[in-house]
C-alpha positions in Angstrom: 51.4 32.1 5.8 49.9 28.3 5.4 46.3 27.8 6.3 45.3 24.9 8.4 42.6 23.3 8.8 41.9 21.6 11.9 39.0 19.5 13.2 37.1 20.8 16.5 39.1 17.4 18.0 42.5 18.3 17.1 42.1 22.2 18.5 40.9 21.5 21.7 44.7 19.1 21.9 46.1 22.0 20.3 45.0 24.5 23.3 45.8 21.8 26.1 49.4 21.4 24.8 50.2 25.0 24.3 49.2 25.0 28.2 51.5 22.2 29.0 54.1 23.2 26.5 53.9 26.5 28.6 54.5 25.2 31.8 50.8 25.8 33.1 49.6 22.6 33.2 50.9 19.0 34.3 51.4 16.2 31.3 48.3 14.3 33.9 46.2 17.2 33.4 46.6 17.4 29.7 45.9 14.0 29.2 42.6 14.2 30.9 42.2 17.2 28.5 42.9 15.5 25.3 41.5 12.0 26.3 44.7 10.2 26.3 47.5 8.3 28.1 50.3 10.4 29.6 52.8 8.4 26.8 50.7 9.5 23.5 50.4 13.1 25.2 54.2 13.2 25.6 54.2 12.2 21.7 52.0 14.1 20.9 54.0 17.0 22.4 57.2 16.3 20.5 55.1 16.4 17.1 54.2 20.0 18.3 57.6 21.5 19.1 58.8 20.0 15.8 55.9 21.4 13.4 53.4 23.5 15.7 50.0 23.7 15.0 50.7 21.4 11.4 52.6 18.5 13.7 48.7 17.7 15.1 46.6 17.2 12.2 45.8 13.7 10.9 48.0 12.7 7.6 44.8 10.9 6.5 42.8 13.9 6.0 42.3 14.5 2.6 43.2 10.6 1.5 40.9 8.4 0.3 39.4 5.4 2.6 41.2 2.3 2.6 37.8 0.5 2.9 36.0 2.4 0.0 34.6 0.7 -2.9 36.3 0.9 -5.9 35.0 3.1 -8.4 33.6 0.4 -10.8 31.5 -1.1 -8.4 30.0 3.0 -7.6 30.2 3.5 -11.1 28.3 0.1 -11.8 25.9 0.6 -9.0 24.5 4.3 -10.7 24.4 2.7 -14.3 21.8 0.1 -12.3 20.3 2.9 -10.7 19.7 5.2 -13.7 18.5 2.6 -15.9 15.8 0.7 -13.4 15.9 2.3 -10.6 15.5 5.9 -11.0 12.4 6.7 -8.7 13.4 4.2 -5.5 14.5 4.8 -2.5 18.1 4.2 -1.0 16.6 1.0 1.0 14.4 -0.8 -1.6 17.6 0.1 -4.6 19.9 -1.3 -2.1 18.0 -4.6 -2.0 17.6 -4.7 -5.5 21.3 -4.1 -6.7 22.1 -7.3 -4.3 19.1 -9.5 -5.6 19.6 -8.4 -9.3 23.3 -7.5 -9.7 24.8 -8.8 -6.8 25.6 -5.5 -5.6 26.1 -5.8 -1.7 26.0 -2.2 -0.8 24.9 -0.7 2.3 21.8 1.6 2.3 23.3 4.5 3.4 26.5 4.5 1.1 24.0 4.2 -1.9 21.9 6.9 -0.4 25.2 9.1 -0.3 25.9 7.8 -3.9 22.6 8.5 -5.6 22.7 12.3 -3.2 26.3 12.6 -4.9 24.9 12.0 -8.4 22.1 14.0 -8.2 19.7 10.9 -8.3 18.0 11.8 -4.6 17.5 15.1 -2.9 18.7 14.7 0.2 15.8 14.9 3.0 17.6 18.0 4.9 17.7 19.8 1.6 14.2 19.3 0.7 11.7 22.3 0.6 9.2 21.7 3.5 6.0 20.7 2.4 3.4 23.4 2.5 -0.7 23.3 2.8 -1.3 26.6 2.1 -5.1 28.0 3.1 -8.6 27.2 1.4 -10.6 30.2 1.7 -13.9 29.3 2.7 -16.5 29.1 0.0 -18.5 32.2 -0.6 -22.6 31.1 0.5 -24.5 29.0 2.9 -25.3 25.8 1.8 -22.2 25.6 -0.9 -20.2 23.0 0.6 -20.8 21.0 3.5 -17.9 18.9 5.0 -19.1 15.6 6.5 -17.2 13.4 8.5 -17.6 10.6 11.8 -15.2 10.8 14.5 -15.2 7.4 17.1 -14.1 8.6 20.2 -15.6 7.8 24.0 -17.7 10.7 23.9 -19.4 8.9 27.1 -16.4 8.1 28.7 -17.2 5.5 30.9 -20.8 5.9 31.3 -22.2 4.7 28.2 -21.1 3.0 25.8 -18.6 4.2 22.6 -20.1 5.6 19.6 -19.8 7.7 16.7 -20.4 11.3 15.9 -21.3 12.1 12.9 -20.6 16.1 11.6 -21.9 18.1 9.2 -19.9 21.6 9.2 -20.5 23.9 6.8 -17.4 25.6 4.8 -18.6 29.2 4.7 -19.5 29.7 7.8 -17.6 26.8 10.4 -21.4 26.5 11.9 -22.5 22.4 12.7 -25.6 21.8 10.5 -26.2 18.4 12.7 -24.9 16.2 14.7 -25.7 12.9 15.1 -24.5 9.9 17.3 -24.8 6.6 16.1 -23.3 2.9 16.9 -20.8 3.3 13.8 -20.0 5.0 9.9 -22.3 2.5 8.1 -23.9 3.4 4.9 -27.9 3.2 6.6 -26.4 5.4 9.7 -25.0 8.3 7.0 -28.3 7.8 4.9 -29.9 8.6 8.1 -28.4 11.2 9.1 -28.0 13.1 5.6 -32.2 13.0 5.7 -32.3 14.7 9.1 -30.1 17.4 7.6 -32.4 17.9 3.9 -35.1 17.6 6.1 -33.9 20.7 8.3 -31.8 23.0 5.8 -32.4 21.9 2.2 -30.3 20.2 -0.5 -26.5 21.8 -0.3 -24.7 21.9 -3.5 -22.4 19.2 -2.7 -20.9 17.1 0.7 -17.1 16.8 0.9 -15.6 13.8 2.6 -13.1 11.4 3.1 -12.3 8.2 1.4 -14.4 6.2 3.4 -16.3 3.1 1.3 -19.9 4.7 2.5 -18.8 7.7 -0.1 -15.9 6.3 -2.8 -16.0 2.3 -4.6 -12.7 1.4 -3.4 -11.2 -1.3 -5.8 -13.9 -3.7 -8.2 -17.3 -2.3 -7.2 -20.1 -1.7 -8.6 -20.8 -1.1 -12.3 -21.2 2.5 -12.5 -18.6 2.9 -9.0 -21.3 4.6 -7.1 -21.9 3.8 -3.7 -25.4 3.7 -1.6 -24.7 6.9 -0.5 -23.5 8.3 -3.9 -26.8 6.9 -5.7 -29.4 8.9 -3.0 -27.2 12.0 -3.1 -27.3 11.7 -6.6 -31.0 11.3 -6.8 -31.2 14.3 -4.6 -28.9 16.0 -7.2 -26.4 16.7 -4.6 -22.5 16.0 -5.5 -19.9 14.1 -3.3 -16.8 15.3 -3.3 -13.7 13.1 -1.7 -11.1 15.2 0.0 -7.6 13.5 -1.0 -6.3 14.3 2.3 -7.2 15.0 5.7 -5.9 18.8 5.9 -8.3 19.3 2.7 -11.1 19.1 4.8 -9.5 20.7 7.8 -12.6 22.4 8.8 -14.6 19.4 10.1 -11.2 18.1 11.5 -10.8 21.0 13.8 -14.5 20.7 14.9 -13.5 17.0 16.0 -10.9 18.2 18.1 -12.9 20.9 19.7 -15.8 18.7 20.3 -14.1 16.1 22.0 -12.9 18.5 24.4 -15.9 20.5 24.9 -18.9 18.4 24.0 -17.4 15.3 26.1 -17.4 17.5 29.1 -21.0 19.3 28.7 -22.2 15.4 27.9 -20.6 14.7 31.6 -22.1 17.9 33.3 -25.6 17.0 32.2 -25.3 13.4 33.4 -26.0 11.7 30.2 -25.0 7.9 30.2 -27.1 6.9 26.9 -26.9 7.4 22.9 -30.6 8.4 23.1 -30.0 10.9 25.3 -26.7 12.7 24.0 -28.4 12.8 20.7 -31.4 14.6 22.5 -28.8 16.6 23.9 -27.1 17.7 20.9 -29.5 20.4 19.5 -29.1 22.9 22.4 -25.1 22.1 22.4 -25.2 23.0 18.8 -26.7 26.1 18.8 -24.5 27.4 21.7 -21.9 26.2 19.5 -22.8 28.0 16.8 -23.6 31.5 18.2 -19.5 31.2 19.8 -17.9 29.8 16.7 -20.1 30.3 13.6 -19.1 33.1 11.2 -20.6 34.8 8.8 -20.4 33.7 4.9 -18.7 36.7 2.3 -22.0 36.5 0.9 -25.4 36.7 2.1 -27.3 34.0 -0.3 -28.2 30.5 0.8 -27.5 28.2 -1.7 -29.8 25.3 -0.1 -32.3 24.4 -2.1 -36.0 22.7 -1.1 -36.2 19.4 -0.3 -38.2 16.6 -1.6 -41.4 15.4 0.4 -41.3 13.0 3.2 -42.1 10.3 0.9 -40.0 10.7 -1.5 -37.5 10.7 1.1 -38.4 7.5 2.4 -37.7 6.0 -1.3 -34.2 8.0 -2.1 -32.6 7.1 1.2 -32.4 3.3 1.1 -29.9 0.8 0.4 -30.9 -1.1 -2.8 -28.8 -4.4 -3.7 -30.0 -7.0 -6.7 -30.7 -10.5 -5.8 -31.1 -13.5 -7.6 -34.0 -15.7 -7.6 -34.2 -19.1 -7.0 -35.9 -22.1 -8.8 -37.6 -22.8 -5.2 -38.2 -18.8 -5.1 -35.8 -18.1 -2.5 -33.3 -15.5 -2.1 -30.7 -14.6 0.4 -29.7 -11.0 1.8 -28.4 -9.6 5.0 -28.2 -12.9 6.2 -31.7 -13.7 6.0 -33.4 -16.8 3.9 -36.1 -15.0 2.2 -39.3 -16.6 0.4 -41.6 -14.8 -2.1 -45.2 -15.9 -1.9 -46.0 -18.2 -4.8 -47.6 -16.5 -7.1 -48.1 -16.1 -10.9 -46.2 -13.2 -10.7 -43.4 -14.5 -8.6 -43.4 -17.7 -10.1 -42.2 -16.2 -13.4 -39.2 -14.7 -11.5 -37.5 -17.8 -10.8 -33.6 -17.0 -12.2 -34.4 -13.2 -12.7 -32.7 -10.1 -10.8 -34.8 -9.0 -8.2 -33.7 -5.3 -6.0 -33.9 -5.5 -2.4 -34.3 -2.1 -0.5 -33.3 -1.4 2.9 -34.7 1.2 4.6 -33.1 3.2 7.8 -35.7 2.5 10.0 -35.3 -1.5 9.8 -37.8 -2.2 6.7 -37.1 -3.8 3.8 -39.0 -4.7 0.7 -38.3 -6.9 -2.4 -39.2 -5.1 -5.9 -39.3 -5.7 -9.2 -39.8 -3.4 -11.7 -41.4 -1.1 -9.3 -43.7 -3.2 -7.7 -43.5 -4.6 -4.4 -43.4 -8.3 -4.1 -44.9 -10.4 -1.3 -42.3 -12.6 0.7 -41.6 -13.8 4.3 -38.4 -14.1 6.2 -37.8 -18.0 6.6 -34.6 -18.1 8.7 -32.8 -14.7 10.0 -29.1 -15.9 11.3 -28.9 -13.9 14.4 -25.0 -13.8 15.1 -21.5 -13.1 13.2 -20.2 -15.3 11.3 -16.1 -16.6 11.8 -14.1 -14.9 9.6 -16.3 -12.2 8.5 -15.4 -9.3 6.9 -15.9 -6.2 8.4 -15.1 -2.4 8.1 -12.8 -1.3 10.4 -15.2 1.7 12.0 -17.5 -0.7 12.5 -15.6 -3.0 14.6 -16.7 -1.6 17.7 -20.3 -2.2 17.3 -19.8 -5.9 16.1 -17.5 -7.4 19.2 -20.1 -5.6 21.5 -22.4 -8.0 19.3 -19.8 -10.6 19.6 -19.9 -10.1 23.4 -23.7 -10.1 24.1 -23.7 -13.6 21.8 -21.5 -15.5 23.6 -22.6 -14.0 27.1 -25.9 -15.8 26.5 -24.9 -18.7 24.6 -22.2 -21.5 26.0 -21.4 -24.7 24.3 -22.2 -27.7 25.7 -18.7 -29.1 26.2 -18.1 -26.1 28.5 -19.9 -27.4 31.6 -18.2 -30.0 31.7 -14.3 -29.3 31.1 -14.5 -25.8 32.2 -17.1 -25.4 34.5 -15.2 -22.3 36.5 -15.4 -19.9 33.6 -16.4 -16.6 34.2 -20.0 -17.3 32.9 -20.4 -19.8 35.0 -19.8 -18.5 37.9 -21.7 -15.2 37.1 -24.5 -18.0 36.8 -23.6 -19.5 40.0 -23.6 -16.3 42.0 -26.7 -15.4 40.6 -28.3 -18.8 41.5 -28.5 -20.5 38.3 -27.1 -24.3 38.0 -23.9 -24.7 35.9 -25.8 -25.1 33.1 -24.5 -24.8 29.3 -27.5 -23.8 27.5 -27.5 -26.7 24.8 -30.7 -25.9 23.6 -30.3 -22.1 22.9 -31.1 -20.9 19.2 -27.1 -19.8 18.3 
């Protein structure tokens, strides 16, 4: 007895012209059946009586494609592959064999090709990609995962900010919470103090890739960042996750505070950074006595931390300057002058550090000793085409805003005097005037 092999397609016209061969159905019903005129159903009927079952199965089945390549261009096309093109993909090889080798192949038949020749693992017979568990680290204080989440945590009371997480590893309890305007390297300084300042050095914060805690690219000479250089100072290690479900711990604690924090934020009625941050320790320690766990072992591995004044030194941003023949130098936007002096007069082309401290101070040192100086000219708005971080975007177009709210060029009142400033002006009884004089 012959096997045959049949396509779903050519049984379903099998059982609807058994039925019409049978006298059970009209030649009208069958070809609704089949998806056909009356004639090819009538054909199609004749082919059965003559062979049966066999009559109905496609004579190309089994025969090559009359529109397949020939087998020196497939042939041709896998030496290419093997030899440059080994590691790419079925889109970018594609484009390649036509650029290079004038090759026009379509992405798909080279992604059956290089599947066929063992080149590429087909996606639906790949392994599924597993992040197995971290156990949590043993102690207190072992590894603290720190990250910022922007999110409207004041919905539409207040304006958007950023949180700022410590979570501890062992445990899942917050160490702190802060909110602040953005993740800038002064706002993380700020924040890591509060947390010495309340629990002790921790053996190490792990993090993202963010530039406050990794030199991405040419950076500095020994590729520490700001942040990097305190922590170090402090003899605390930063650790960069390489992925996001490394440091799934804090991740998690995003998602939980965004639902639960946002809504206890809107309870209490608080429409202000200040306030939500005075908020936060009572949140957290409710937090904590739901969530927290306890660590496999007992030992806190926080150590003391460093006076108040030492503090003030460690968590700074320092950044070298050169000094001009006219004893001038330039930083955070700012035109700064030292104080003539013997001292500083001897300084003219040297390297000078600046520090920045959280607070809003600054000083310029050399060599340990604090330099007199005076601020000259302090540009007061964003410059076109500056560069800035992503996270901090937020913070500067609120800037942006509040600029160009108070400050309207002169040429304004005159070809456009129905802007919306304007008019706010108007209905508040001012003239339509454009504020030429106004320090930009």
């Amino acid at each position: 007895m012959a096997l045959i092999t049949m396509s779903k397609k050519e049984l379903g016209r099998l059982e609807a012209l058994v039925d019409l061969d049978g006298g059970r159905i009209t030649a009208a019903r069958a070809a609704g059946l089949v998806g056909v005129g009356e004639r090819q159903v009538f054909r199609l009927l004749k082919a059965y009586r003559a062979s049966g079952a066999e009559g109905l199965v496609s004579r190309r089945r089994g025969r090559p494609s009359n529109r397949r390549h020939p087998d020196a261009v497939r042939e041709a096309a896998l030496a290419a592959i093997r030899e440059r093109y080994a590691d790419f993909g079925p889109t970018l090889a594609a484009e390649k064999l036509a650029e290079v080798h004038d090759l026009r192949l379509g992405r798909e038949t080279v992604r059956r090709w290089m599947a066929e020749a063992g080149l590429r693992v087909p996606r639906k017979e790949r392994g599924r990609r597993v992040h197995q568990p971290r156990h949590r680290r043993d102690c207190l204080g072992e590894l603290v995962q720190v990250d910022g989440c922007e999110h409207r945590w004041l919905e539409d009371r207040g304006p958007p900010c950023t949180l700022l997480v410590f979570v501890d590893d062992a445990t899942g309890r917050l160490m702190h919470l802060r909110f602040v305007p953005g993740e800038g390297t002064l706002d993380y300084l700020q924040a890591a103090r509060s947390y010495v300042e309340a629990h002790g050095r921790p053996v190490a914060f792990y993090s993202d890739k963010h530039t406050v805690f990794r030199v991405a690219g040419a950076g500095r000479d020994d590729g520490v960042t700001q942040f990097g250089r305190a922590m170090r100072e402090l003899n605390v290690e930063v650790i960069c996750a390489n992925s996001p479900q490394a440091k799934g711990r804090v991740e998690r604690a995003h998602k939980t505070l965004q639902d639960r924090l946002v809504k206890e934020l809107r309870l209490a009625g608080v429409s202000t950074v200040e306030a939500a941050n005075a908020f936060l320790p009572a949140f957290v320690a409710d937090y904590n006595a739901r969530f927290a766990k306890e660590p496999r072992l007992a030992e806190d591995l926080h150590r003391p931390a460093p006076g108040a004044a030492d503090l003030d030194e460690i968590m700074t941003v320092r950044e070298e300057r050169t000094v001009s023949a006219s004893l001038t130098l330039r930083y955070d936007k700012m035109l700064i002058l030292l104080e003539p002096s013997d001292t500083t007069r001897a300084l003219a082309r040297q390297r000078v550090t600046v520090v920045n401290y959280p607070d809003g101070r600054f000083a310029i040192r050399h060599k340990g000793r604090d330099l007199p100086f005076r601020v000259f000219d302090k540009l007061r708005k964003v410059d076109q085409a500056a560069v800035v971080e992503s996270k901090r975007l937020g913070a500067v177009l609120a800037h942006i805003r509040e600029r160009q709210d108070a400050y309207e060029p002169a040429w304004n009142a005159d070809r456009r005097p129905a802007t919306r400033n304007n008019l706010r002006r108007a209905a508040d009884g001012s003239g339509l005037t454009s504020l030429s004089g106004a320090d930009p």
